[in-house]
Each structure stands twice: as structure tokens, then as C-alpha cells.
MIKOLDO-316806 format. One record per atom (N, C-alpha, C, CB): residue in three letters; x, y, z; atom name. Coordinates in steps of 0.001 Angstrom, whole numbers. Atoms other than C-alpha are relative to their C-alpha. Glycine has a CB too. Example, Ala and Ser with C-alpha at 12.3 -4.5 7.8 and 13.67 -1.06 7.14 Angstrom:
BEGIN
> ALA|890|-1190|0|N
> ALA|12300|-4500|7800|CA
> ALA|900|1200|0|C
> ALA|-992|27|1246|CB
> SER|-820|-1190|-60|N
> SER|13670|-1060|7140|CA
> SER|-770|1090|730|C
> SER|414|462|-1415|CB
This chain:
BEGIN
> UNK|822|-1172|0|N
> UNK|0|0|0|CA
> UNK|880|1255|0|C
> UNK|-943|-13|1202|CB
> UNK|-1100|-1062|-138|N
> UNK|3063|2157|898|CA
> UNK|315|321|-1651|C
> UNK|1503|-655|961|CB
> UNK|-611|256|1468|N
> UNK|4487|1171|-2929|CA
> UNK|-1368|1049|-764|C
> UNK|75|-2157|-590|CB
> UNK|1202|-1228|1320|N
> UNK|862|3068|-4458|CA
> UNK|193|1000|335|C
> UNK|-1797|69|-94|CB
> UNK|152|-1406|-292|N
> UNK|702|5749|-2526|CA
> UNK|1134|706|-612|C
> UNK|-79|279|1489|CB
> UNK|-1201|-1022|381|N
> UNK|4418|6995|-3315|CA
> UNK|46|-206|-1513|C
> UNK|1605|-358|772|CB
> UNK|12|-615|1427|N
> UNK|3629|5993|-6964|CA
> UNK|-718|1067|-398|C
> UNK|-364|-823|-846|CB
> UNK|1115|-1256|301|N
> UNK|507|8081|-6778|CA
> UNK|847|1286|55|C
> UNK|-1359|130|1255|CB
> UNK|-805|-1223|-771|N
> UNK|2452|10730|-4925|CA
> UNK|1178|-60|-1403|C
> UNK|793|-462|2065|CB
> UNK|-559|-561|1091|N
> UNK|5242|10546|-7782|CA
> UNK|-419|323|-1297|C
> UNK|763|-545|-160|CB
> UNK|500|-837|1298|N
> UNK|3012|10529|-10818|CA
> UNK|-1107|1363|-20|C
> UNK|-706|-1093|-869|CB
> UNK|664|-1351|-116|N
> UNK|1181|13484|-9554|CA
> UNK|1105|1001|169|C
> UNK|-1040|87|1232|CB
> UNK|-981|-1452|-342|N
> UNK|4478|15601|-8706|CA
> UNK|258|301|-1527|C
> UNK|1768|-262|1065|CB
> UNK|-857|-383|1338|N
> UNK|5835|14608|-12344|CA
> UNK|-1281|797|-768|C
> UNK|729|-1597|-1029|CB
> UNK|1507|-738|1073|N
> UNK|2073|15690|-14255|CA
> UNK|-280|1760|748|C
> UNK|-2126|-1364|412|CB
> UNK|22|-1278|-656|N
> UNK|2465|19135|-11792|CA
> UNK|1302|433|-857|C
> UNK|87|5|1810|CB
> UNK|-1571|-749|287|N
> UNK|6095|19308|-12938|CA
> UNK|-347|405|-1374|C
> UNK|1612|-1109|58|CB
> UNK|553|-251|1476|N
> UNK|4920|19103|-16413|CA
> UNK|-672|1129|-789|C
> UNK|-805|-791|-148|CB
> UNK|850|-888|154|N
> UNK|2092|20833|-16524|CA
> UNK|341|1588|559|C
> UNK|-1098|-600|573|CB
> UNK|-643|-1563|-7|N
> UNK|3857|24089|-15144|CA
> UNK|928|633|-168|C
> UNK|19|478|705|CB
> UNK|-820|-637|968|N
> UNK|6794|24078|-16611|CA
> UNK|-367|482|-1422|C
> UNK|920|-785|-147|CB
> UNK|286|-806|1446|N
> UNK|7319|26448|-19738|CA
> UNK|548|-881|-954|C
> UNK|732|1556|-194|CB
> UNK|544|985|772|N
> UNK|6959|23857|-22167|CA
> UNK|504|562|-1885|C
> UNK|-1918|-39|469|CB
> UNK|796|148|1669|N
> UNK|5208|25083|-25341|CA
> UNK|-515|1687|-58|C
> UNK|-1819|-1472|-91|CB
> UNK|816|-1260|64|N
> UNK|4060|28610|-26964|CA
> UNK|-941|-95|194|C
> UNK|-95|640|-877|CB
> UNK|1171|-217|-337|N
> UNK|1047|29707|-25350|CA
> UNK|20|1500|-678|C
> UNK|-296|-229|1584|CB
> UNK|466|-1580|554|N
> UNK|-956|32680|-27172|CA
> UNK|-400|431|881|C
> UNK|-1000|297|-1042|CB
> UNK|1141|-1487|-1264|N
> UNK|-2438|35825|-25605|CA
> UNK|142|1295|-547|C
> UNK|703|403|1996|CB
> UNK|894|-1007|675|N
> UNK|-4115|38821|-26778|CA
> UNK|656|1057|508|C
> UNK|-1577|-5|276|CB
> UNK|-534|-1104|-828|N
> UNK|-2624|42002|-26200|CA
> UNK|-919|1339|-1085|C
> UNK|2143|11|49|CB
> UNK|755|-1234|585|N
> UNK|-4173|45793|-27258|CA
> UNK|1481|622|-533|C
> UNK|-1060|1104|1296|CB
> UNK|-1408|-585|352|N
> UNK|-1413|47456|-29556|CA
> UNK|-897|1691|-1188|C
> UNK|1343|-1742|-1250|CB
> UNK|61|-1163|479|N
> UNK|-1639|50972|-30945|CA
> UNK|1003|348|-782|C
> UNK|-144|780|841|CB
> UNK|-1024|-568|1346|N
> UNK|-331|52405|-34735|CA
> UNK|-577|992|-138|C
> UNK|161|-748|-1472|CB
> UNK|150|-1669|993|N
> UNK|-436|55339|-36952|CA
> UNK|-510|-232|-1397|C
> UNK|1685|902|-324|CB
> UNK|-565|361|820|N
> UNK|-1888|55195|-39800|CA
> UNK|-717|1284|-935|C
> UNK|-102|-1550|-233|CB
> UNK|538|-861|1059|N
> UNK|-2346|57465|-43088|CA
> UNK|-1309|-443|-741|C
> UNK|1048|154|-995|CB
> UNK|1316|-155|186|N
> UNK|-6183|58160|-43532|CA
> UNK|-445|1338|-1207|C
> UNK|-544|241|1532|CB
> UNK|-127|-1565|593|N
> UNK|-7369|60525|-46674|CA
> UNK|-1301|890|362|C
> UNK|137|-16|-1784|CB
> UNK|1031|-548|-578|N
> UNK|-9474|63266|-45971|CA
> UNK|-1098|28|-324|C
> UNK|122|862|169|CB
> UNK|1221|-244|157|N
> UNK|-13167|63613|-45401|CA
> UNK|-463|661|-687|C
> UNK|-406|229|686|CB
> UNK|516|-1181|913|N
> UNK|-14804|65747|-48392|CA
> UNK|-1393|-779|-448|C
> UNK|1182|484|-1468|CB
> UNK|776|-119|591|N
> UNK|-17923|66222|-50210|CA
> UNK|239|232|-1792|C
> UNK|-524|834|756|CB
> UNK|-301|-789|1670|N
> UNK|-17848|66689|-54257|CA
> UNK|-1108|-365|-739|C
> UNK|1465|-562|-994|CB
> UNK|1149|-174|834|N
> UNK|-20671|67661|-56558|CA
> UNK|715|205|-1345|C
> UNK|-1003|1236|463|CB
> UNK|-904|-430|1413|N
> UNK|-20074|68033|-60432|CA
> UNK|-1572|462|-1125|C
> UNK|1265|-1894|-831|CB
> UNK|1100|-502|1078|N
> UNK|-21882|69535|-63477|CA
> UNK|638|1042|-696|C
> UNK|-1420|569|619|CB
> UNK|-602|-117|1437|N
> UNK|-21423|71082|-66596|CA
> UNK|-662|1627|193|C
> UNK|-675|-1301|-1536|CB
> UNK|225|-969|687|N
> UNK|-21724|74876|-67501|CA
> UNK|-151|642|-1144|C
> UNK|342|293|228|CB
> UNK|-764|-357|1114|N
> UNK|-22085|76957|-70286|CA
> UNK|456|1498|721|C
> UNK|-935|9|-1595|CB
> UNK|-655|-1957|187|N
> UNK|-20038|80359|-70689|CA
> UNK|395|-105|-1197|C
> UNK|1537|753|1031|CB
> UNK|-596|-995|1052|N
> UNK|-18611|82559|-73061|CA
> UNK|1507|-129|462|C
> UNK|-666|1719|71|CB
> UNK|-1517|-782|-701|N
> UNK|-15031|83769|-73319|CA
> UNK|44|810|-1305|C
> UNK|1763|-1165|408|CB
> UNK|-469|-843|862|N
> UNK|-14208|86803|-75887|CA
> UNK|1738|214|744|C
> UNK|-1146|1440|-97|CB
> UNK|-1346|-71|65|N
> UNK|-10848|87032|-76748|CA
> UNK|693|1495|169|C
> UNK|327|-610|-1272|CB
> UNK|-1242|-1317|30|N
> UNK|-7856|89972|-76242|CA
> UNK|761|29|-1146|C
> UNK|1173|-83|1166|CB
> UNK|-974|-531|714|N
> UNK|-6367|91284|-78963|CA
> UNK|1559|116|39|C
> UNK|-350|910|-9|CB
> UNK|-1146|-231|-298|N
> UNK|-2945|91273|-79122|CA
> UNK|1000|1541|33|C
> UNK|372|-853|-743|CB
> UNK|-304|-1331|50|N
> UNK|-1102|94793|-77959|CA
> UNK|1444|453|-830|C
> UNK|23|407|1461|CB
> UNK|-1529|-972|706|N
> UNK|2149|95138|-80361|CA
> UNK|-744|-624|-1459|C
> UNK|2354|-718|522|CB
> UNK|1193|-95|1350|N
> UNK|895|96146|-83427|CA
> UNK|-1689|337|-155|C
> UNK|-22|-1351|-541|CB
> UNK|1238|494|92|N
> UNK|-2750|96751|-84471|CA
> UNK|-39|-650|-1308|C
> UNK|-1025|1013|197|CB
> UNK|-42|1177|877|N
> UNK|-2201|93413|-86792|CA
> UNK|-1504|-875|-19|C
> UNK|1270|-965|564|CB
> UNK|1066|924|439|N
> UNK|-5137|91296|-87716|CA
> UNK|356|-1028|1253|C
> UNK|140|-656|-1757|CB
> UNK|-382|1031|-543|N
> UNK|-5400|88789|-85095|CA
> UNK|-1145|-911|213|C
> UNK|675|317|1085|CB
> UNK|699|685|-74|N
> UNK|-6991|85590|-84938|CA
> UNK|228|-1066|1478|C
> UNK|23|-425|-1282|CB
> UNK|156|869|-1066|N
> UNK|-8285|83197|-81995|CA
> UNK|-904|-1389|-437|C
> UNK|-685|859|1172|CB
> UNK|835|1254|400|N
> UNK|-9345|79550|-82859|CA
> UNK|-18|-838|1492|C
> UNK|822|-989|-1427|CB
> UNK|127|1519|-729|N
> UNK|-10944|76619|-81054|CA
> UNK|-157|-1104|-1410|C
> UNK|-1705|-94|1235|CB
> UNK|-488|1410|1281|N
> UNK|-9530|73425|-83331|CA
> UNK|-825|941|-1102|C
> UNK|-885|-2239|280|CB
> UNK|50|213|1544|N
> UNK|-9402|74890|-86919|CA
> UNK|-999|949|-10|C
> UNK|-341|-1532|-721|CB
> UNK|835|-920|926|N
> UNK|-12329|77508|-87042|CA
> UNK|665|1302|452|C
> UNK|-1778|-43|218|CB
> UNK|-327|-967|-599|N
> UNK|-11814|81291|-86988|CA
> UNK|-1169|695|822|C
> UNK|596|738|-896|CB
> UNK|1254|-157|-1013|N
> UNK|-13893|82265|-84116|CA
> UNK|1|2042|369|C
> UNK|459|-1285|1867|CB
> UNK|23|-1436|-181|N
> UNK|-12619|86471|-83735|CA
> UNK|945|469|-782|C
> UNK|178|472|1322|CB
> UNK|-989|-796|720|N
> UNK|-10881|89165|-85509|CA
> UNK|-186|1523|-241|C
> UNK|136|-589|-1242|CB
> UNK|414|-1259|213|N
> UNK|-10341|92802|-86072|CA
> UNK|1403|384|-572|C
> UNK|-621|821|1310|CB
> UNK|-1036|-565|535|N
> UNK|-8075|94865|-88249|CA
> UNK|309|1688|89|C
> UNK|-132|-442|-1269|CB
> UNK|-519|-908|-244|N
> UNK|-6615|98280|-87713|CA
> UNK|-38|641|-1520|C
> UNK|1211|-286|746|CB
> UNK|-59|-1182|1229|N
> UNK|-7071|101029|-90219|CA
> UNK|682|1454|-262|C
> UNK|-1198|365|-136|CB
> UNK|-724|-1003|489|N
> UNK|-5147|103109|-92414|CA
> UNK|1501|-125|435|C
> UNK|-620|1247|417|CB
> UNK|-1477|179|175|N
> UNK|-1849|101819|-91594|CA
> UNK|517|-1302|-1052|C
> UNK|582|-250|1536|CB
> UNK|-162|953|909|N
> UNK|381|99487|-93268|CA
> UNK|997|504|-960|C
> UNK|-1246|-377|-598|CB
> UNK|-885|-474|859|N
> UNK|1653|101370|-95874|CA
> UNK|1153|-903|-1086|C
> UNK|630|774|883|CB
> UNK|-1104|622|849|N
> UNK|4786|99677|-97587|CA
> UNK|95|-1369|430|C
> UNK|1410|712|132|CB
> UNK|-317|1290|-822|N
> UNK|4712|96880|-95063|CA
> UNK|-1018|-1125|-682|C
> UNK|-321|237|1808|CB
> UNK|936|66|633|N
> UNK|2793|94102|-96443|CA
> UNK|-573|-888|1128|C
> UNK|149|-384|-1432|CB
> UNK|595|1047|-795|N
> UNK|2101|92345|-93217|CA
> UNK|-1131|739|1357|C
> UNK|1444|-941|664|CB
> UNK|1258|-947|-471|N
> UNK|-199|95086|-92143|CA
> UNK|-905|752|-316|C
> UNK|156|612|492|CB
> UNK|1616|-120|737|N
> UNK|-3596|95529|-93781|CA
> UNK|-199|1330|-38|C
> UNK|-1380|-699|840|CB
> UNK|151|-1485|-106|N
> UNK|-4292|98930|-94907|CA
> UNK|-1427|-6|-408|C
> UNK|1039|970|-954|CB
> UNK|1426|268|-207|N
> UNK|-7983|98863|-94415|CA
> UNK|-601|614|979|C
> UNK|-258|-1226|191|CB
> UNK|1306|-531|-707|N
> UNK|-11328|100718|-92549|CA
> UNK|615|-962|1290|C
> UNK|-1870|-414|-838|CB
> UNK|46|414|-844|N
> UNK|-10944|99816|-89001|CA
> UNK|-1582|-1325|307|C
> UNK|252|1250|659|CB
> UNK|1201|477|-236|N
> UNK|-13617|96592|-88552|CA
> UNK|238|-1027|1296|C
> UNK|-591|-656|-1352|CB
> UNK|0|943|-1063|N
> UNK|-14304|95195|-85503|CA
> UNK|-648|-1293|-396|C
> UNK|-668|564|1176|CB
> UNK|180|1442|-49|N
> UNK|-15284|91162|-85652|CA
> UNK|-89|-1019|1384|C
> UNK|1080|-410|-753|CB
> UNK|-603|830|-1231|N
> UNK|-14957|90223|-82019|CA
> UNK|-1387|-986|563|C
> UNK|657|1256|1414|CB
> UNK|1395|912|-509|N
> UNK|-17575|87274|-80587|CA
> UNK|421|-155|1058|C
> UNK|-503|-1420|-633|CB
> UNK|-172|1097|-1027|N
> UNK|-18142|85676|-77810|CA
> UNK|-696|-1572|-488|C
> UNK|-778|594|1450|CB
> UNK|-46|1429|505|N
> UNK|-17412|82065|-78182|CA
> UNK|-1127|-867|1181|C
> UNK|1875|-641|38|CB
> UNK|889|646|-947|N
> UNK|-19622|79595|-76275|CA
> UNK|729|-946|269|C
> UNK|-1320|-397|-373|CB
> UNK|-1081|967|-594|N
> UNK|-17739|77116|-74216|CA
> UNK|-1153|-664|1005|C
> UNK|1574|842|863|CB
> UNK|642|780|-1354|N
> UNK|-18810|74157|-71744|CA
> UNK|1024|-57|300|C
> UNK|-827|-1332|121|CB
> UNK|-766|284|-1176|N
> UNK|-17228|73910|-68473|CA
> UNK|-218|-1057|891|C
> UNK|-24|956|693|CB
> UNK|136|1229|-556|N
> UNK|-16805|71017|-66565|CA
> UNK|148|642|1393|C
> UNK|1049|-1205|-492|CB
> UNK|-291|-465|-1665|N
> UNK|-16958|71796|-62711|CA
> UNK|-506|-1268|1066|C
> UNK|-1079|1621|448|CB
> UNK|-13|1266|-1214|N
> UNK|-16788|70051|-59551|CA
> UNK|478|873|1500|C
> UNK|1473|-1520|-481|CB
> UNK|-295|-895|-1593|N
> UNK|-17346|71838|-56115|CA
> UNK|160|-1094|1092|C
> UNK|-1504|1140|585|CB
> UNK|-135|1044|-1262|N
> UNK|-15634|70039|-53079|CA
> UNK|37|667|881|C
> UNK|1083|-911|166|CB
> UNK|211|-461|-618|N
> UNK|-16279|70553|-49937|CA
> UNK|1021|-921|1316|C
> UNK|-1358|231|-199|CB
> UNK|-990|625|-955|N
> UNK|-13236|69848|-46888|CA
> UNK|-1229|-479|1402|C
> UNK|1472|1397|511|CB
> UNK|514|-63|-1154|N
> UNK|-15143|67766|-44278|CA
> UNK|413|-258|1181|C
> UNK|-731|-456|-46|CB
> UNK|-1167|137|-488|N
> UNK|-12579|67240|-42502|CA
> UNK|155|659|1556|C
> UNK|891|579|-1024|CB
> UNK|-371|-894|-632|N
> UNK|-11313|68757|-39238|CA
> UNK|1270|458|-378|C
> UNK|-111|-289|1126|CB
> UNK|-726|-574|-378|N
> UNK|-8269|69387|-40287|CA
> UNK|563|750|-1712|C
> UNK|846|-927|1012|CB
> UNK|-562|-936|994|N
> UNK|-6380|71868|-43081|CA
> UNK|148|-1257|-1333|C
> UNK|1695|861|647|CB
> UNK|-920|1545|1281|N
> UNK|-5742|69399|-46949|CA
> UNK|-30|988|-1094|C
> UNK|-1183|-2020|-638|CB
> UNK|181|-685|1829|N
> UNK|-5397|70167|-50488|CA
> UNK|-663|-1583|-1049|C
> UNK|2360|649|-903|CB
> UNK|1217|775|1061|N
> UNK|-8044|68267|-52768|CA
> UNK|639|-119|-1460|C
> UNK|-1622|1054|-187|CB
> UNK|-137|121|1536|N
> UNK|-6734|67689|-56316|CA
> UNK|-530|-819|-553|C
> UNK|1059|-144|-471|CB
> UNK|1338|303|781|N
> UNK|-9582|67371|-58822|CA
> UNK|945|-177|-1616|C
> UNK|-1476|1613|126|CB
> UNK|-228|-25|1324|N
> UNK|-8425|65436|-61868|CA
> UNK|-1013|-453|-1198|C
> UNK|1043|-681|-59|CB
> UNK|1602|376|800|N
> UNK|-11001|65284|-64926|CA
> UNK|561|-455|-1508|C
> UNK|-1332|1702|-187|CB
> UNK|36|1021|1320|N
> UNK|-11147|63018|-67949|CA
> UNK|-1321|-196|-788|C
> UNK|377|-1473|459|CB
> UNK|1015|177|1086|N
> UNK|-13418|62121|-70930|CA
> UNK|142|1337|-998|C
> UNK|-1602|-143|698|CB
> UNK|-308|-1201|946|N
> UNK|-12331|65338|-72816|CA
> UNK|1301|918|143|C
> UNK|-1135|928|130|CB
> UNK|-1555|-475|400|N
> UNK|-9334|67547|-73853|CA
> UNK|-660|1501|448|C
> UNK|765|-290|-2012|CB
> UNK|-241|-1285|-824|N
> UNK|-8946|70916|-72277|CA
> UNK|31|1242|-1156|C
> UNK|1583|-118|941|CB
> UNK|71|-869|477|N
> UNK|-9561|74465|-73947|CA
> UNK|1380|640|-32|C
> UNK|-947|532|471|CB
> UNK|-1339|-1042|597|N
> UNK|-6918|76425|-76122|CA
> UNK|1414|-1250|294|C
> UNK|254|1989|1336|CB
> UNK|-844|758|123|N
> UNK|-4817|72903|-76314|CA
> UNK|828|-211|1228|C
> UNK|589|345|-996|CB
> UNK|-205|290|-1286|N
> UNK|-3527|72788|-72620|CA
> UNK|-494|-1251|283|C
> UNK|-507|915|811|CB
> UNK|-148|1794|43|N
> UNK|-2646|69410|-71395|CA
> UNK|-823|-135|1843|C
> UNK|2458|-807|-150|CB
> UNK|200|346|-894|N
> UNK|-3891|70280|-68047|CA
> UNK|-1440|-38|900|C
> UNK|827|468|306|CB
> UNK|1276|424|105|N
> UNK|-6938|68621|-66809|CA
> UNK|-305|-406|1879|C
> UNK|-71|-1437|-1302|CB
> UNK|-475|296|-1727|N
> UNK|-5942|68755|-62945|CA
> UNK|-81|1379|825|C
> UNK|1844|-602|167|CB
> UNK|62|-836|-316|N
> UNK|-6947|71399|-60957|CA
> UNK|317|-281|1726|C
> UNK|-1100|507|-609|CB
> UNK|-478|172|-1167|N
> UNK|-5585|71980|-56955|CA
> UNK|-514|268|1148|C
> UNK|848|427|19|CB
> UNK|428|-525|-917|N
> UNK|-7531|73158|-54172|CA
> UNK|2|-269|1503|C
> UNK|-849|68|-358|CB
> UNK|-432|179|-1382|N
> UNK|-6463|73678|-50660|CA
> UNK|-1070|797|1022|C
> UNK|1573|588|143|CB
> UNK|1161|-330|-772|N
> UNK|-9375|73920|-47856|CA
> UNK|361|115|1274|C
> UNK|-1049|-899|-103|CB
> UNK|187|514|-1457|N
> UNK|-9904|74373|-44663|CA
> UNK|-1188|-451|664|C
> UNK|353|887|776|CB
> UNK|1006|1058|-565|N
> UNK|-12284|72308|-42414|CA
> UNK|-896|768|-256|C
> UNK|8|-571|1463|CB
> UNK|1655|-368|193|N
> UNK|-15984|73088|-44056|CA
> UNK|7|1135|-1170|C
> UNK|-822|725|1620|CB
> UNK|391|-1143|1255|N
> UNK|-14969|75500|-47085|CA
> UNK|113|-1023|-1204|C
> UNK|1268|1560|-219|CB
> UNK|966|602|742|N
> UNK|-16346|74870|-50201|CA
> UNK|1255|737|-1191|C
> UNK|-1962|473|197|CB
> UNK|-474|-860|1111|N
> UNK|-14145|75715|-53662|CA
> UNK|-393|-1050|-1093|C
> UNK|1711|499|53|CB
> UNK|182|678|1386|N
> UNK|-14784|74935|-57133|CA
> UNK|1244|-312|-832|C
> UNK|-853|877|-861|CB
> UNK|-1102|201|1189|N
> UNK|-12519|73127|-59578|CA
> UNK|-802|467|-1386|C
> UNK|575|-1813|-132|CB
> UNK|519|299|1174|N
> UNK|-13392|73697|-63324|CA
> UNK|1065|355|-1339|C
> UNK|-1344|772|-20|CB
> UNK|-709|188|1643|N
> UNK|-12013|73074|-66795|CA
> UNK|-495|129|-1080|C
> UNK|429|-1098|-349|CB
> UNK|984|-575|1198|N
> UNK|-13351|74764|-69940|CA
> UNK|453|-1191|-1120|C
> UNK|403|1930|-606|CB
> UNK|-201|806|1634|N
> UNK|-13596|71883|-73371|CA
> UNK|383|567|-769|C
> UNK|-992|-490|-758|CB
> UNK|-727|-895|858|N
> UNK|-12159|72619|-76204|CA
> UNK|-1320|-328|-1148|C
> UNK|1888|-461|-415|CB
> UNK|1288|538|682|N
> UNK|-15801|71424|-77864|CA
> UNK|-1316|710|896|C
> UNK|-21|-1885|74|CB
> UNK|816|-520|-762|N
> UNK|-19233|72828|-77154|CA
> UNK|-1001|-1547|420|C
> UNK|-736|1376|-832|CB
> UNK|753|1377|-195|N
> UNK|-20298|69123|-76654|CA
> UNK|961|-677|920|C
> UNK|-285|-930|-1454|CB
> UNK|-1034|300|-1052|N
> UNK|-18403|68038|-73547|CA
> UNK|-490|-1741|404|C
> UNK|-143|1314|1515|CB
> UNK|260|1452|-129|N
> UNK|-20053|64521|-73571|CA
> UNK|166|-455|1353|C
> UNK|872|-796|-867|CB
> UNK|253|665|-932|N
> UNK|-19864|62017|-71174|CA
> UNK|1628|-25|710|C
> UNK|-762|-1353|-489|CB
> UNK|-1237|-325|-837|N
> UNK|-16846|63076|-68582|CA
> UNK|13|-916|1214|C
> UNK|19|1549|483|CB
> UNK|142|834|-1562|N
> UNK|-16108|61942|-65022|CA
> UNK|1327|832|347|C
> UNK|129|-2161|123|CB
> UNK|-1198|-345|-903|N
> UNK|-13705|63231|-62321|CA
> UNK|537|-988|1172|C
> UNK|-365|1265|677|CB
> UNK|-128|68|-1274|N
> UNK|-11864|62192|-59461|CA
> UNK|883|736|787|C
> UNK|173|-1034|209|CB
> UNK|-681|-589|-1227|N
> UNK|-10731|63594|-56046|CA
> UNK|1135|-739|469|C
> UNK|-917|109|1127|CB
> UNK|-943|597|-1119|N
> UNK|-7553|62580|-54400|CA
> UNK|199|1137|969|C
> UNK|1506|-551|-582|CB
> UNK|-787|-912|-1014|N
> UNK|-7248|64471|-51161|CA
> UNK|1151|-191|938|C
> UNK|-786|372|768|CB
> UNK|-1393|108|-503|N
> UNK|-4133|64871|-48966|CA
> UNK|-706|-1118|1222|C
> UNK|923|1742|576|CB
> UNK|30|1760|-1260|N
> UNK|-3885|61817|-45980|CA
> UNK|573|1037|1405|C
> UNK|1877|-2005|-614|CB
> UNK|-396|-579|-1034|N
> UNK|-3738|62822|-42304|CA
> UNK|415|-1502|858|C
> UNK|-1195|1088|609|CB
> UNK|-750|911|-1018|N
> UNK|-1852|60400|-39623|CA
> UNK|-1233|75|1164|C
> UNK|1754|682|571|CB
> UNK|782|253|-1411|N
> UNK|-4529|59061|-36865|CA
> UNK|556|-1631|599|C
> UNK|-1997|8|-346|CB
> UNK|-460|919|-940|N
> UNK|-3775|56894|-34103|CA
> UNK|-1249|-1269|299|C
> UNK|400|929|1381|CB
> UNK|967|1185|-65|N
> UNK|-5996|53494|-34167|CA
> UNK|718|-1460|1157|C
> UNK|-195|-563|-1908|CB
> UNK|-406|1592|-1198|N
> UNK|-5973|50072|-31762|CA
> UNK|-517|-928|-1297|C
> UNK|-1340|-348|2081|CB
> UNK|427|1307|447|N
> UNK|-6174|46534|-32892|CA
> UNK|837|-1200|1047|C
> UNK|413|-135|-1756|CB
> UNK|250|1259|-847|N
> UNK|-6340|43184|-31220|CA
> UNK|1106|-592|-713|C
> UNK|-1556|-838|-31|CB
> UNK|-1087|998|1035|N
> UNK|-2750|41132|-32082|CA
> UNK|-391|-1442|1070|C
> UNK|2322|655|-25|CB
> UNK|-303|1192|-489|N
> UNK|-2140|37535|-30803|CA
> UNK|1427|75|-2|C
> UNK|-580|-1125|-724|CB
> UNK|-1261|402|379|N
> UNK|1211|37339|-29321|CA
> UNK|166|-1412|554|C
> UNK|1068|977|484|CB
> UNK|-547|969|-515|N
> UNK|3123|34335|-28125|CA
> UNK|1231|-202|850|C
> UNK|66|-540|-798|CB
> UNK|-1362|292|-796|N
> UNK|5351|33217|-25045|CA
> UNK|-378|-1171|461|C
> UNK|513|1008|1196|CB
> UNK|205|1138|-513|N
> UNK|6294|30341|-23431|CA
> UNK|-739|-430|781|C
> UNK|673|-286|310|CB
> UNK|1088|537|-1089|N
> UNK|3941|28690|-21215|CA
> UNK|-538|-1637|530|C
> UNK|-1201|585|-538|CB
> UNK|-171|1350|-607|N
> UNK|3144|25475|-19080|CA
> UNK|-1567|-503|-905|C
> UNK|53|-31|2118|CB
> UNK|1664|1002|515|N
> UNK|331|22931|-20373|CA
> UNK|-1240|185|522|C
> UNK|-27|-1548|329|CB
> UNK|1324|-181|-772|N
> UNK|-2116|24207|-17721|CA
> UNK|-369|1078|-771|C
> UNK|14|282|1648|CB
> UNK|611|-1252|511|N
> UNK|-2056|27660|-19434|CA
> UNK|-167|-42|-1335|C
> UNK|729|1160|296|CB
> UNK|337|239|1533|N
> UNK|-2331|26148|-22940|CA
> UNK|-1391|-344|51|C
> UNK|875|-1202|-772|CB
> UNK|1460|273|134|N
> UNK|-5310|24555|-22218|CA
> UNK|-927|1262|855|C
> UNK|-290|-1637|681|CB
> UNK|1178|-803|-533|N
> UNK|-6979|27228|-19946|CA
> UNK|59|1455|-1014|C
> UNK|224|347|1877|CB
> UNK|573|-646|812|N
> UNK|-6528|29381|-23115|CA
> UNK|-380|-399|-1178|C
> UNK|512|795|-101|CB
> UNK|605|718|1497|N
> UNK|-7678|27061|-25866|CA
> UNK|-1552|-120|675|C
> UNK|883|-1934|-608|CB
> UNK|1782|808|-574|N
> UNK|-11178|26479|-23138|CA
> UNK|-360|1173|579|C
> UNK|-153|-1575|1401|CB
């Protein structure tokens, strides 16, 4: 009877020894805090205008001058009674010719909702830009709750089917998330976190 008991008594010390020595990775949950780049909060509306634009004359010389959109002549006026010997200056009645051209505008009002200071850059596609300018990207820098308009005049009075988009600037905020790390741990604390 002596002989069980001290086996009992030793296979319970060794299954203690076991079970609380650090063994085996045990997981566990920890709260960890990053940074991360968020872009800013805005609003953006879009729609099409029409306007005008009459052209400026050019000031050296009063030379004949012309203003096209692609290939037509859209204004002109010539200066009278000079010229003389020259032959690249019209000796002719002063006639004015000047229009206003009709243009669509593409626009897009954004609005920073943001709390804090960004710059919005509005780039627009589906059409080519007035007076051959490549640039179809307009920049606008807000502060929290103001409102500015981008817009880009066609080089067509048929501005068709367009589209824009916004990229605004990114601000740094501080967020949590749930990791799983791992350290060593005895068999009791493996199982009392797998149950």
C-alpha cells in the first residue's frame, strides 16, 4: 500500500512538474496601438456649364489677329489706315469682328469635411482641355468646411460624357487593434486558453 501511494504521490508531482513548466508557446491577446495614413473627409458635386469667353487682342501692333478653337476662326479685327509699304499690315477701314465664343465647363465643387487643413486635387477626364492645354488637374487647398470649385473649360461645345476624381491629402490618426502574441507557457495555461 506504501508502494501506491508513493507511486501516486510521484506521478502526480511529475504531471504538476509538467504541466507548469514552460513547455510550449502559449498565445495571448494584447491591445497594440499604430499610426496610420487616412485621406481626408470631403464632399464633391459636379456639373457642366455653359459660358462665353471673348478674346484679347494682341497689344504690339494693331495686326489682324486671330483666336481659334480646333481649326475655325472664331474672332478678328483689323486696324485702319496703316500698313503702308509693309505688307504684313492691312491697310484697311478699321472693322471690328470680335464674338463671344460659347464654351462648356466642366466643374466640380468640393467641400473639406474634414477637421483638419488638406489640399483636394480634382483630376477630370473624358475630354481635352480648352486652347490645347494638357492640363486637366486642378488643386484646391481647404480648410475644415470651405467649399471651392474646380473647373475646366472643353475645347468642344459638346463636352459629352466626362467623369472626375478627387484625391485628397492623408492625415496620420492613431488606431488600436487586437494582435495575438506568443510566449512560453506550461500545459495548464495552454489549455486554460484554448477552453
Amino acid at each position: 500500500m506504501k508502494k501506491i501511494v508513493i507511486s501516486i504521490a510521484v506521478v502526480v508531482a511529475v504531471i504538476l512538474i509538467i504541466g507548469f513548466v514552460p513547455l510550449m508557446d502559449v498565445p495571448y491577446q494584447d491591445t497594440e496601438t499604430y499610426m496610420e495614413s487616412v485621406p481626408l473627409s470631403y464632399e464633391a458635386t459636379s456639373y457642366v456649364v455653359d459660358d462665353t469667353v471673348q478674346p484679347s487682342p494682341p497689344t504690339e501692333w494693331e495686326r489682324p489677329w486671330y483666336w481659334t478653337i480646333p481649326g475655325a476662326i472664331q474672332g478678328y479685327t483689323t486696324s485702319g489706315g496703316v500698313g503702308g509699304d509693309d505688307p504684313n499690315i492691312p491697310s484697311v477701314p478699321s472693322t471690328p469682328g470680335v464674338k463671344e465664343i460659347p464654351i462648356k465647363v466642366a466643374v466640380v465643387d468640393v467641400k473639406n469635411t474634414d477637421d483638419i487643413v488638406g489640399s483636394f486635387t480634382v483630376f477630370f477626364s473624358g475630354f481635352s482641355p480648352m486652347f490645347g492645354s494638357d492640363s486637366l488637374t486642378v488643386k484646391l487647398d481647404l480648410s475644415p468646411g470651405e467649399e471651392k470649385t474646380a473647373a475646366c473649360a472643353a475645347d468642344t461645345d459638346d463636352i459629352g460624357d466626362w467623369s472626375y476624381r478627387v484625391s485628397p491629402s492623408t492625415k496620420r490618426v492613431e488606431k488600436e487593434r487586437t494582435v495575438t502574441h506568443y510566449k512560453k507557457g506550461s500545459i495548464f495555461e495552454y489549455l486554460l486558453f484554448r477552453f
